[in-house]
C-alpha positions in Angstrom: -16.4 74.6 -41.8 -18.8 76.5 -40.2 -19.4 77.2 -36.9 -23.5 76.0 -37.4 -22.0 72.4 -38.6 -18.8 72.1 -36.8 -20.5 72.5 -33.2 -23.3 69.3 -34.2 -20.7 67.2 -35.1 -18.5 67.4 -32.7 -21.4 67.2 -29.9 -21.7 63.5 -32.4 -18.0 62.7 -32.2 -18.4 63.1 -28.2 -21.7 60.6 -28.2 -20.7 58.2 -30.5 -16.8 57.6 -29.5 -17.1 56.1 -26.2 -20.6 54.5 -27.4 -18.1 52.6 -30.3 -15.2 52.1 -28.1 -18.1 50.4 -25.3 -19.4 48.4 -28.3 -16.0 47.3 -29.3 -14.9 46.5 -25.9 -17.7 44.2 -25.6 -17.2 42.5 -29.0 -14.0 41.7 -28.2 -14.0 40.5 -25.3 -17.4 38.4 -26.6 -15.9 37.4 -29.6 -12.9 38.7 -30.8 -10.6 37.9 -27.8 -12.1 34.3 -27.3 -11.0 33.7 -31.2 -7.4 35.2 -30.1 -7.3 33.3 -27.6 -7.7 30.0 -29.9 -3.8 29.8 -31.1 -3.1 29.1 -34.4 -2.2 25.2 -34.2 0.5 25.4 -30.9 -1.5 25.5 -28.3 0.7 23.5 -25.9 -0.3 24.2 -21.9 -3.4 26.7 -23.0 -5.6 27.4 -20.6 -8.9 27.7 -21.4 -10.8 26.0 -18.1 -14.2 27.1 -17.9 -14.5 28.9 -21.2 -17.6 29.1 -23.9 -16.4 27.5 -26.7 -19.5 26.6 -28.7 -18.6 25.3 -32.0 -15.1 26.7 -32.3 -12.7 25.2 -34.8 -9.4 23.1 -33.1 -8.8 21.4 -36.0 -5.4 19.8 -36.2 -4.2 22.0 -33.3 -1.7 21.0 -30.8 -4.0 21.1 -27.4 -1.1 19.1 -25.7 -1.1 19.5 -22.1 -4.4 22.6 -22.4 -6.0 22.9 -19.0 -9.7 22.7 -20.1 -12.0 21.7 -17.2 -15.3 22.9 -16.7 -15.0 24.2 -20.5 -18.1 24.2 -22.7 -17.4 23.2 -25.9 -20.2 21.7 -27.4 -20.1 20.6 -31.2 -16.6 22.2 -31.5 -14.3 20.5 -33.9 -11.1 18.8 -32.5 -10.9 16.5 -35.1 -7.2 15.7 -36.0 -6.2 18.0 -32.6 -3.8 16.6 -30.5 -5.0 16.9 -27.0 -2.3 14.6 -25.2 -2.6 15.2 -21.6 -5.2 17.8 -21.8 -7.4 18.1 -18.8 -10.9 17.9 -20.2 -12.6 17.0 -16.8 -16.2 17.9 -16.7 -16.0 19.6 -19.6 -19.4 19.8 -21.9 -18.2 18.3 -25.2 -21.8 17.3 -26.2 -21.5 16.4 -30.3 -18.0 17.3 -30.3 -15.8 16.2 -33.1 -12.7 14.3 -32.2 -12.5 12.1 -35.1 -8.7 11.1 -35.7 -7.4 13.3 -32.6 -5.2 11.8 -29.8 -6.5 11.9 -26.2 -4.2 10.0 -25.1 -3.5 10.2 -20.9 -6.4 12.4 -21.7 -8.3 13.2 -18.3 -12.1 13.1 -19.3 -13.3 12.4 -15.6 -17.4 13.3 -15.6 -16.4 14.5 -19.1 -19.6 15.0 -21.2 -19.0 13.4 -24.7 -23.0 12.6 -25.3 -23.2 12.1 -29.1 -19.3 12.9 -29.7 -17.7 11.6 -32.7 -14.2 10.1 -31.6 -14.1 7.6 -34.6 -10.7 6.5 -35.1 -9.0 8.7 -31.9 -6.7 7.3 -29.1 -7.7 6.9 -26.0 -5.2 5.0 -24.7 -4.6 5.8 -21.3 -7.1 8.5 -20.6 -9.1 8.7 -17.7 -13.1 8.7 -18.8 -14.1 7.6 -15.0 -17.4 9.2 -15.1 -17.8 9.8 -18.3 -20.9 9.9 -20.0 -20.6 8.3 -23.1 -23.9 7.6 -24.4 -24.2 7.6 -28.4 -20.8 8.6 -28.7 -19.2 7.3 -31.7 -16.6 4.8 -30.7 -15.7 3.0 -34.3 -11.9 2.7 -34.7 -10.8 4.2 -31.5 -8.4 2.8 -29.4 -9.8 2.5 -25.7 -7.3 -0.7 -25.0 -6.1 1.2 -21.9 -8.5 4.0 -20.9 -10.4 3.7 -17.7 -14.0 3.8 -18.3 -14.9 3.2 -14.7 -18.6 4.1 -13.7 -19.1 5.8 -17.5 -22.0 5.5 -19.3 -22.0 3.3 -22.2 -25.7 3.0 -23.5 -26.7 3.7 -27.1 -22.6 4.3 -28.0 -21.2 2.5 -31.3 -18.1 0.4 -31.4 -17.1 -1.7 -34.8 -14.5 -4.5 -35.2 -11.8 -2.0 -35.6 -12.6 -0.7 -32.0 -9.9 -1.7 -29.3 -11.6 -2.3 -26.1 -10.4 -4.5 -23.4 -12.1 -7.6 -22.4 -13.8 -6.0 -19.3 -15.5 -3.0 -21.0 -15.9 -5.0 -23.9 -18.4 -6.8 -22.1 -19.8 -4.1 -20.3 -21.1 -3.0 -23.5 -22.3 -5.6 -24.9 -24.5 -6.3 -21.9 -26.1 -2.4 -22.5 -26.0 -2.0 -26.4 -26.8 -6.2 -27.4 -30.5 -7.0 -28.3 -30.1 -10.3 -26.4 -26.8 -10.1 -23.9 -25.4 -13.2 -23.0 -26.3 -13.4 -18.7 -24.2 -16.1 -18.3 -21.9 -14.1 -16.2 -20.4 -16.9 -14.0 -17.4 -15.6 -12.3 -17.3 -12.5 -14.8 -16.2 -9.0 -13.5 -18.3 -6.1 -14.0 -16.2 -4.2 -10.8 -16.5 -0.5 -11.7 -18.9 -0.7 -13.9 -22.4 1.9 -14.5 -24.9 -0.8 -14.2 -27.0 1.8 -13.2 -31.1 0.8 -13.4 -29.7 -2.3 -15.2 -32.2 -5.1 -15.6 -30.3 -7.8 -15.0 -33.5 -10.7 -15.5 -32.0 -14.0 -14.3 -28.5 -13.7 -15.1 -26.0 -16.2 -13.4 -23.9 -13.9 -11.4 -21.9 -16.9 -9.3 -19.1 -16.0 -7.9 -19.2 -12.8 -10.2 -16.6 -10.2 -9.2 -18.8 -6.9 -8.8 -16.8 -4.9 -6.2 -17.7 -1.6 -7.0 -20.1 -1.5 -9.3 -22.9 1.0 -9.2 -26.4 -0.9 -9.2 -28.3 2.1 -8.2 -31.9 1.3 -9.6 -31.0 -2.1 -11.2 -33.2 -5.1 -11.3 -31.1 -8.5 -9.3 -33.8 -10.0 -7.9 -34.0 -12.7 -10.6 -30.3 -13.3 -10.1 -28.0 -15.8 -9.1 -25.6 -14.1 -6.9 -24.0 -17.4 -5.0 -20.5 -16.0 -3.9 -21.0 -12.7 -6.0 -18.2 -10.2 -4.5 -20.7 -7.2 -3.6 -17.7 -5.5 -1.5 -18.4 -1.4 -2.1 -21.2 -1.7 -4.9 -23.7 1.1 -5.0 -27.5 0.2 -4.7 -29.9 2.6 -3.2 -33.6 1.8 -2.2 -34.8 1.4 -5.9 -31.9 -1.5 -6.2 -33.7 -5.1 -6.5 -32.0 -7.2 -4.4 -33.5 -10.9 -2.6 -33.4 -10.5 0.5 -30.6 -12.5 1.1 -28.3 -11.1 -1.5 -29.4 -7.4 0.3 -28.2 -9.3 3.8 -24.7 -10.0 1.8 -24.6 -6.4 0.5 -25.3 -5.0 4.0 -22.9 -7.2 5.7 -20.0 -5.8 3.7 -21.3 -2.1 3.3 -23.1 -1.3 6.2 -21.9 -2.1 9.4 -23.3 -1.1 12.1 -21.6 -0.6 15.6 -23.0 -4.0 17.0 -24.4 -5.5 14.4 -27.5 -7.7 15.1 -27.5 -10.8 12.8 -29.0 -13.6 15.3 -30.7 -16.6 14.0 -29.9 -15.3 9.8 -29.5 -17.3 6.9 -26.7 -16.9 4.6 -24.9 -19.7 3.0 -22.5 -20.0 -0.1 -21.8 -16.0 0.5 -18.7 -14.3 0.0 -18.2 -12.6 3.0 -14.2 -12.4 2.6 -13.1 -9.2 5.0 -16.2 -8.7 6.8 -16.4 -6.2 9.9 -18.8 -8.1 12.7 -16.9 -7.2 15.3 -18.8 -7.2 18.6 -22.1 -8.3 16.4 -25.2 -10.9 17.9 -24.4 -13.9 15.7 -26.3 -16.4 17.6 -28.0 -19.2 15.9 -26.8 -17.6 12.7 -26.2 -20.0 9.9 -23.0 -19.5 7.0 -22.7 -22.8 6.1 -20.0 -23.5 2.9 -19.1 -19.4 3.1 -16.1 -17.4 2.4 -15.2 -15.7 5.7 -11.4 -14.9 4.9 -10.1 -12.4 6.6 -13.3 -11.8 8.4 -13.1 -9.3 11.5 -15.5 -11.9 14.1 -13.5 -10.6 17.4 -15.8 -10.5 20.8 -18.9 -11.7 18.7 -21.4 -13.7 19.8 -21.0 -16.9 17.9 -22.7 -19.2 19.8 -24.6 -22.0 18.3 -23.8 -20.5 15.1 -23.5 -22.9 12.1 -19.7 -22.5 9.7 -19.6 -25.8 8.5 -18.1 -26.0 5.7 -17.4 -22.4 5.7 -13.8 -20.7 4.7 -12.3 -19.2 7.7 -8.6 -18.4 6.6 -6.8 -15.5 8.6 -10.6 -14.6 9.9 -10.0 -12.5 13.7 -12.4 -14.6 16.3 -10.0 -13.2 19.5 -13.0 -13.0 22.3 -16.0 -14.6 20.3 -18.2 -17.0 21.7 -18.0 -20.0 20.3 -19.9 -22.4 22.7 -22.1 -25.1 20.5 -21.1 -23.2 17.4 -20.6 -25.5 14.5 -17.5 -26.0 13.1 -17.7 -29.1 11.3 -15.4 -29.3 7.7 -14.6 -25.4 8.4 -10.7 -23.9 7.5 -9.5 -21.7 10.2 -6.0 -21.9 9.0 -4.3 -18.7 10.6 -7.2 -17.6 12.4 -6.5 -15.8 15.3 -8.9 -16.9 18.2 -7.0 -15.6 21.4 -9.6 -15.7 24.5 -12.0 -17.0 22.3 -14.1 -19.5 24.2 -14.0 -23.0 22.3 -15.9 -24.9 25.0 -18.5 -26.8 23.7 -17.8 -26.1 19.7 -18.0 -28.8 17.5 -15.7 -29.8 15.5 -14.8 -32.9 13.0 -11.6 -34.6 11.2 -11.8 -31.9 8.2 -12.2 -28.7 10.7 -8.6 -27.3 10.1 -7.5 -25.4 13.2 -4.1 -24.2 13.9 -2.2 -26.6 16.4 -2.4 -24.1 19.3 -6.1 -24.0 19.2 -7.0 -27.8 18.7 -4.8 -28.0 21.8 -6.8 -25.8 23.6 -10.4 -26.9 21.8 -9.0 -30.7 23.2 -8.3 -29.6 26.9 -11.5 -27.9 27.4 -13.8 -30.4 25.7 -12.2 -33.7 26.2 -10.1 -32.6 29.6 -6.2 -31.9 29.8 -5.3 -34.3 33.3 -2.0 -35.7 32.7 -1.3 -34.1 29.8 2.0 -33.4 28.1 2.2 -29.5 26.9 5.6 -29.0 27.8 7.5 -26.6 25.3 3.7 -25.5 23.7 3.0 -21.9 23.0 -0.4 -21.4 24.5 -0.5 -17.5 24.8 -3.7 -15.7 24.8 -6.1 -19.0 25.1 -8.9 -19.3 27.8 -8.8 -22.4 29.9 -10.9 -21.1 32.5 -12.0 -23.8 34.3 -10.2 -26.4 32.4 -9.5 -29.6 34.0 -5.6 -29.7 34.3 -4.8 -31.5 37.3 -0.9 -33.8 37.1 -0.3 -31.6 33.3 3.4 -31.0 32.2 3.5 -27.2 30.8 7.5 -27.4 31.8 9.0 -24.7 29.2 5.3 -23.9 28.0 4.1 -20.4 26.8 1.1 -19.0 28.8 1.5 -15.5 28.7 -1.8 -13.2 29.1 -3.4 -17.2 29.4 -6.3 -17.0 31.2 -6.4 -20.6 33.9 -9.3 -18.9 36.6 -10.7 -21.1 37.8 -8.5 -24.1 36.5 -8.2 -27.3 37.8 -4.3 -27.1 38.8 -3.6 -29.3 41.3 0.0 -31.3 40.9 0.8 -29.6 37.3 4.4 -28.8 37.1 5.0 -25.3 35.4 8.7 -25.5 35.9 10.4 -22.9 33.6 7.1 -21.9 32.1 6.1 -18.2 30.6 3.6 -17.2 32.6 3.8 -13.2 32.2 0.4 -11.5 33.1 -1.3 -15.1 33.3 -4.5 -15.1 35.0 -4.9 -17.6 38.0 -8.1 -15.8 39.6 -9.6 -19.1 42.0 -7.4 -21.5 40.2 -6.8 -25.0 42.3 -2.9 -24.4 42.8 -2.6 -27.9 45.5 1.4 -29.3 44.5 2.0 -27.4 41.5 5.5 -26.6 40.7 6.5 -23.0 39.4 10.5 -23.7 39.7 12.2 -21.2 37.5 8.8 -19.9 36.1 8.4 -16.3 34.7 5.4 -15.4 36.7 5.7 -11.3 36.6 2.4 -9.5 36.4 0.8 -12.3 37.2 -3.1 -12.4 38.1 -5.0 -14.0 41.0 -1.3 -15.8 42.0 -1.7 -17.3 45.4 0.9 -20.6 46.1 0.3 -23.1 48.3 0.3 -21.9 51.7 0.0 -18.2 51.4 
């Protein structure tokens, strides 16, 4: 070779080398190593999270276990793949195929399988909370166990062969039927995307729709008598009665000390309610749930509960002067230093023993009573007419008896640890053998 042709060419071998090995590098790490990178069938524990995996082929591979979040992988092909464990969360899967694979204890959280075909796949198990679902094809797969909490469902086909439970099942039927049945009496939707639902005037009694999100949906039209709105969604679009937004508040929103004087909420499930320290006066929750409801040092007075369900509720401290307590269950309610003078009661008000005993002494009087042996801790007698009473062996402790009527009441061997005597008429009582440490406002006859 000549000197005048070997001197171009090599000046082209230097240019064009590291300009091909560049280009190559790029290719493959563009292309090539992505396609490497998809194993031939065991795949078991690959981690591809966060990848680009537009249209690749995973037919029939074993995806078992693969750690694919964040991953997108729209209109690949997993049909036949087994992807058993495989963490697909958040993962763009837009028009996917996953016809016949297995997601089974697949996790598909905020997964997006818009317009995926998973006819005939298992689902059984996996975790779709979030998911959005909508136009997927669903015939033949087996969703019997899958959480599809807060997934979207419109638009997405199911057949006979489908195998939903009962709860989604009826979930989508309400967003994919021409004419849904609304007759939802006592049906859950909890968990459910009802999101800008319009729910027209659907029976929602007692429907269980703990939650549920309702951002943007239309209740206004809706029966929601004893409807269980503990932890739904709804924002300021929601359409709510004003009563049934009341209910939703109560549960959701509490403030520091509420202010709910004089409202209007009756047949409401209110089971576990926090109202502590709230301005209930005048308010009216006739034939209510209240279980469990946290009431302690609110303001209760004149408030109307008859009827209501009180079970377990926590009234230690309220005021319950002239509140109305007709027919209510209070069975286990817990009403230490609550102030029971002047609340009105009937025959079918159910109050533990303790409490009717107290509710008795301060609105019908307790002179010569017999209370010997009673536990009576905690309850406020203050001024309580008790004059000639037998608490021999009775329970007082952290009572509170100021300003008490005690004149000639025999306390012999009687707990009265930290019991509050502050201006209490003490003339010929007996305190022989009584516990009386830490006692408050104690001053004996003659001292």
């Amino acid at each position: 070779m000549s000197p005048k042709i070997g001197k171009p060419l090599l000046i082209a071998a230097i240019i064009a080398v590291p300009t091909l090995l560049v280009g190559f590098f790029f290719v493959f790490n563009l292309y090539l190593k992505p396609l490497m990178q998809v194993c031939p069938k065991n795949c078991q524990g690959a981690d591809y999270e966060g990848q680009v995996l537009l249209g690749q082929s995973f037919k029939n591979f074993d995806l078992s276990h693969a750690n694919m979040p964040r991953t997108i992988a729209r209109e690949a092909d997993f049909s036949g793949a087994n992807l058993h464990f495989a963490n697909l969360s958040h993962a763009d899967l837009n028009g996917a195929d996953f016809r016949r694979s297995d997601l089974s204890a697949a996790l598909l959280t905020h997964a997006d399988l818009r317009n995926a075909n998973l006819a005939g796949s298992r689902l059984g198990g996996a975790r779709l909370y979030g998911a959005d679902l909508r136009h997927a094809d669903l015939r033949g797969s087996i969703l019997g166990s899958a959480d599809l909490s807060q997934a979207l469902l419109q638009g997405s086909i199911i057949d006979e062969k489908t195998v939903l439970s009962g709860h989604w099942e009826r979930i989508w039927h309400l967003w994919n039927d021409s004419d849904p049945d609304l007759d939802l009496e006592g049906a859950s939707l909890s968990r459910a995307n009802m999101q800008g639902y319009d729910f027209g005037p659907a029976n929602l009694r007692h429907a269980r729709l703990r939650d549920t999100n309702l951002s943007g949906a239309n209740l206004s039209e809706a029966d929601l008598e004893m409807a269980d709105l503990r932890q739904s969604v709804i924002d300021d679009s929601t359409r709510l009665a004003p009563r049934d937004r009341l209910v939703w508040e109560m549960h959701n929103a509490p403030s520091v000390s509420p202010d709910y004087a004089n409202v209007v909420v009756t047949n409401a499930l209110l089971s576990e309610i926090y109202l502590q320290n709230a301005n209930l006066q005048g308010a009216v929750f006739r034939d209510s749930i209240l279980t469990f409801a946290n009431l302690r040092n609110s303001d209760l007075r004149g408030a109307d509960f008859s009827g209501a369900n009180m079970t377990e509720a926590d009234l230690d401290g309220a005021l319950l002067t002239d509140t109305i307590l007709s027919g209510a269950n209070l069975h286990g309610a817990e009403m230490g230093f609550s102030n029971l003078r002047g609340a009105i009661i009937d025959t079918d008000t159910v109050l533990p023993e303790r409490w009717l005993v107290v509710w008795t002494i301060l609105n019908h009087g307790g002179e010569g009573g017999d209370y010997s042996g009673l536990f009576l801790g905690s309850a406020d007698l203050a001024g309580a007419a008790l004059q000639n009473a037998n608490f021999t062996e009775a329970d007082l402790r952290f009572a509170v008896l100021a300003g008490a009527d005690l004149r000639n009441a025999n306390f012999t061997d009687a707990i009265l640890t930290s019991t509050d005597f502050t201006d209490a008429l003490l003339t010929g009582a007996i305190f022989s053998g009584a516990d009386l440490s830490n006692a408050v406002g104690f001053v004996p006859e003659g001292k």
